[in-house]
MARPABA-20036 format. One record per residue: x, y, z of N, C-alpha, C in turn. Coordinates in steps of 0.02 Angstrom, whole numbers, plus 50000, padded with zeros to 5 digits. Layout:
N
XYZXYZXYZ;...
//
This chain:
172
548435441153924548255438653988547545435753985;547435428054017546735426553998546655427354054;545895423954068545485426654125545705423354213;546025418854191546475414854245547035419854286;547185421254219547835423254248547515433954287;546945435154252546795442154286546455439754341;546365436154372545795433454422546495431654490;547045427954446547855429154502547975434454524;547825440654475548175446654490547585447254533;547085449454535546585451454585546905448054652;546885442954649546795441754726547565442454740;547995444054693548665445054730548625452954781;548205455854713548225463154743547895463854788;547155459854799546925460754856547185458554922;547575453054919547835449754973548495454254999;548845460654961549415463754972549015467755011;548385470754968548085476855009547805474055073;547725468955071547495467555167548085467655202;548615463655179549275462855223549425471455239;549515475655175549795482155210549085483655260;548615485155247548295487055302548185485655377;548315479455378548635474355420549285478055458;549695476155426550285479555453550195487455474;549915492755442549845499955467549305500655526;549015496155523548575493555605549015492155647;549335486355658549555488055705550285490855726;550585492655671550925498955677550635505655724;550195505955703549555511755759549505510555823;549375504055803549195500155904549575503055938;550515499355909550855498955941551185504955951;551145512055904551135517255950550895519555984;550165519555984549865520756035549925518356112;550165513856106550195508856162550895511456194;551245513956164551855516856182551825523756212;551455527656160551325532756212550795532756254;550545526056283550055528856327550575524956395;550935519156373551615520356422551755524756460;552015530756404552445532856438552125539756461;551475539856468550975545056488550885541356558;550805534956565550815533456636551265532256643;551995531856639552765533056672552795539656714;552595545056676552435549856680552215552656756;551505550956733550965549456768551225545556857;551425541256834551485537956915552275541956934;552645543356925553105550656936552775554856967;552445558856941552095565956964551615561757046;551445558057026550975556657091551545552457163;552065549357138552515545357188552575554157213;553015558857189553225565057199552985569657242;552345568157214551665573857261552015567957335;551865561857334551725557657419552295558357435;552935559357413553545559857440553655566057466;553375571957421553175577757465552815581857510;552375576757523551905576557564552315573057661;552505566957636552995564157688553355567857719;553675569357702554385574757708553975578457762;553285582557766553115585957807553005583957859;552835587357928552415585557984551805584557977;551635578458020551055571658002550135576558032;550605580858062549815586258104550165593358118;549875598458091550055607658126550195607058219;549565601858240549765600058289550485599058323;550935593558307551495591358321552135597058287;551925600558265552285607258262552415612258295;551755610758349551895615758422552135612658463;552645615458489553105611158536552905611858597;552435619558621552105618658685551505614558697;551235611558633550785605358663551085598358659;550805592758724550785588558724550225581758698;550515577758631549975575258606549825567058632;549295568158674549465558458711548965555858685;548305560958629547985552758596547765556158542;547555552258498547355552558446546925560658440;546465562358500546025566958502546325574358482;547065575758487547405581658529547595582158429;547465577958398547715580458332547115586858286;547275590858221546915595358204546225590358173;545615595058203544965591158166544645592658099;544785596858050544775597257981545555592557956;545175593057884546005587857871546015594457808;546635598357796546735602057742547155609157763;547205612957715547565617157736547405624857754;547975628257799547665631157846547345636457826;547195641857849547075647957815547835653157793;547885655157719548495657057712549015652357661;548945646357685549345642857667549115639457598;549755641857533549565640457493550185636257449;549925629457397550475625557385550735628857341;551645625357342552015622357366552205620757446;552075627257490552415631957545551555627857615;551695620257601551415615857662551735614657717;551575616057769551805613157844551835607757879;551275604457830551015597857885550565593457821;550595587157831550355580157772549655582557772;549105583957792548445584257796548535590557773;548665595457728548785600457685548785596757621;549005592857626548825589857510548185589857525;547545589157566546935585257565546755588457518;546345588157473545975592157419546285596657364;546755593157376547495596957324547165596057245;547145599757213547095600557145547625604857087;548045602157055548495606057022548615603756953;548795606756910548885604256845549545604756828;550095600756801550615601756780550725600556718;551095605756683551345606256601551855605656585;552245605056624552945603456604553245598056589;553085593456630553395585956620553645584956550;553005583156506553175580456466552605584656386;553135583656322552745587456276552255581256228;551875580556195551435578256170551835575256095;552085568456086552355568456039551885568755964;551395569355963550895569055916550905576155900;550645580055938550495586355941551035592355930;551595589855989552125595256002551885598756059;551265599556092551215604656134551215598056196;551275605756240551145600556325550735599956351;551005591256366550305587856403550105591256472;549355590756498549305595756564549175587956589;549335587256656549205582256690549005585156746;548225582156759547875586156812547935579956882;548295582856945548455581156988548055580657062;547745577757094547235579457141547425572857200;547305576057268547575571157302547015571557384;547015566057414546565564557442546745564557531;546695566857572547015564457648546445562457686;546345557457727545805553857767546275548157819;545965550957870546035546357944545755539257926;546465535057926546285528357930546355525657997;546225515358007546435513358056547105509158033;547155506358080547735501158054547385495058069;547075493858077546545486058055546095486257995;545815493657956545615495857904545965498957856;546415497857829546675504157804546385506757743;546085503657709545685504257648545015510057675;544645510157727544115513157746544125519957791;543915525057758543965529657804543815529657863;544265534257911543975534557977543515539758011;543105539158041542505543658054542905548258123;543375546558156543655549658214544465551758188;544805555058205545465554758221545925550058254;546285547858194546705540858231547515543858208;547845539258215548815541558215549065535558156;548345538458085548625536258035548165538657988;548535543257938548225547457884548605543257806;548155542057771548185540657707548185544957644;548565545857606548535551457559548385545157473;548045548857441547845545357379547905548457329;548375549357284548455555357238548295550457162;547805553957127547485552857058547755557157002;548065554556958548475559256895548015557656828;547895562756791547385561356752547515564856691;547655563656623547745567656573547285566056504;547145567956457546785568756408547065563356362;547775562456368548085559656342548235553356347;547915550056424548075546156426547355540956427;547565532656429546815530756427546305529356497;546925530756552546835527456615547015531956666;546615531856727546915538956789547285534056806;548085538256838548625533656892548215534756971;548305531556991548035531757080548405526557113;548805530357155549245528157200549125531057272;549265526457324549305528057398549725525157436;549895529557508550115526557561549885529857623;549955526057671550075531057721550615530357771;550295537157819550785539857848550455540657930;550805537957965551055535958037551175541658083;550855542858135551305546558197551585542558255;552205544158260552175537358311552765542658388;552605539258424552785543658504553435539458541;553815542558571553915535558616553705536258691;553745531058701553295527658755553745530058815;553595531758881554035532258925554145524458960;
//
C-alpha cells in the first residue's frame, strides 16, 4: 500500500466515523424527543382530569345551601379554597382545587429508568371577569378560572392548561 492509497483509507475511516456518530446523534434526539412526547401526553391528561374534576363540582359551598338565596355576585364564599376538614379527593365545590398540590406516580413508568415518573400537579382558582378573563379579579364575580400546572423531572416543559367555570341563574 503506498502513501495514496493509506491517506484513502484515512479519510474513508474518518468519514465512516463521523457518519456513525452522526447517525447515533440523532438517534438520541429522536428518542428523546419521543419521550418527552409522551411525558407531555401524559402530562396534559393528568391536568384535563384534575379540570374535569373540578367541573363536575358545585361552582361555590355557597350554592349548596339550598336555604340561601344567591342574587349577586357578593352572596358567594370570600376565601377561594378548601374548607376546614375537607381533604382531596372528597371536594364539594370548584374553589376547593385552589392551591391544590399533589404528586402522582402511577401514570406512567420511566422508560429509561424503569421506575415511576412523579408528576407534580398544582392547580390555581381565581375570580375572573368575562371582559378579562386572563386577569384576576380583586372582587367576587360568577366566573372562577382554574389553571392546573403538571410538572415532572422528566420532562423538558411544565403543561399549563385552563378554563373556566360559570354560575349562571335563571332569570325570573
Amino acid at each position: 500500500m503506498n502513501t495514496g492509497q493509506t491517506m484513502l483509507a484515512m479519510g474513508a475511516m474518518m468519514l465512516l466515523s463521523f457518519l456513525v456518530l452522526r447517525f447515533n446523534s440523532i438517534h438520541l434526539t429522536s428518542a428523546q424527543a419521543s419521550y418527552n412526547s409522551k411525558f407531555g401526553i401524559v402530562a396534559t391528561s393528568l391536568a384535563n382530569s384534575l379540570i374535569e374534576e373540578a367541573k363536575d363540582k358545585a361552582y361555590d359551598a355557597v350554592a349548596l345551601d339550598t336555604t340561601k338565596t344567591i342574587t349577586t355576585a357578593a352572596d358567594f364564599s370570600t376565601t377561594l379554597g378548601k374548607e376546614t376538614g375537607e381533604v382531596y379527593p372528597d371536594f364539594d365545590d370548584f374553589d376547593d382545587y385552589n392551591n391544590l398540590l399533589y404528586i402522582d406516580s402511577l401514570s406512567l413508568k420511566n422508560p429509561q429508568t424503569g421506575a415511576a415518573t412523579k408528576f407534580e400537579i398544582r392547580s390555581i382558582v381565581e375570580y375572573v371577569t368575562d371582559t378579562a378573563p386572563d386577569v384576576k379579579s380583586a372582587s367576587k364575580q360568577y366566573h372562577k378560572k382554574i389553571t392546573v400546572s403538571v410538572f415532572s423531572s422528566a420532562m423538558m416543559d411544565t403543561v399549563k392548561l385552563s378554563t373556566i367555570f360559570s354560575f349562571w341563574t335563571l332569570l325570573d
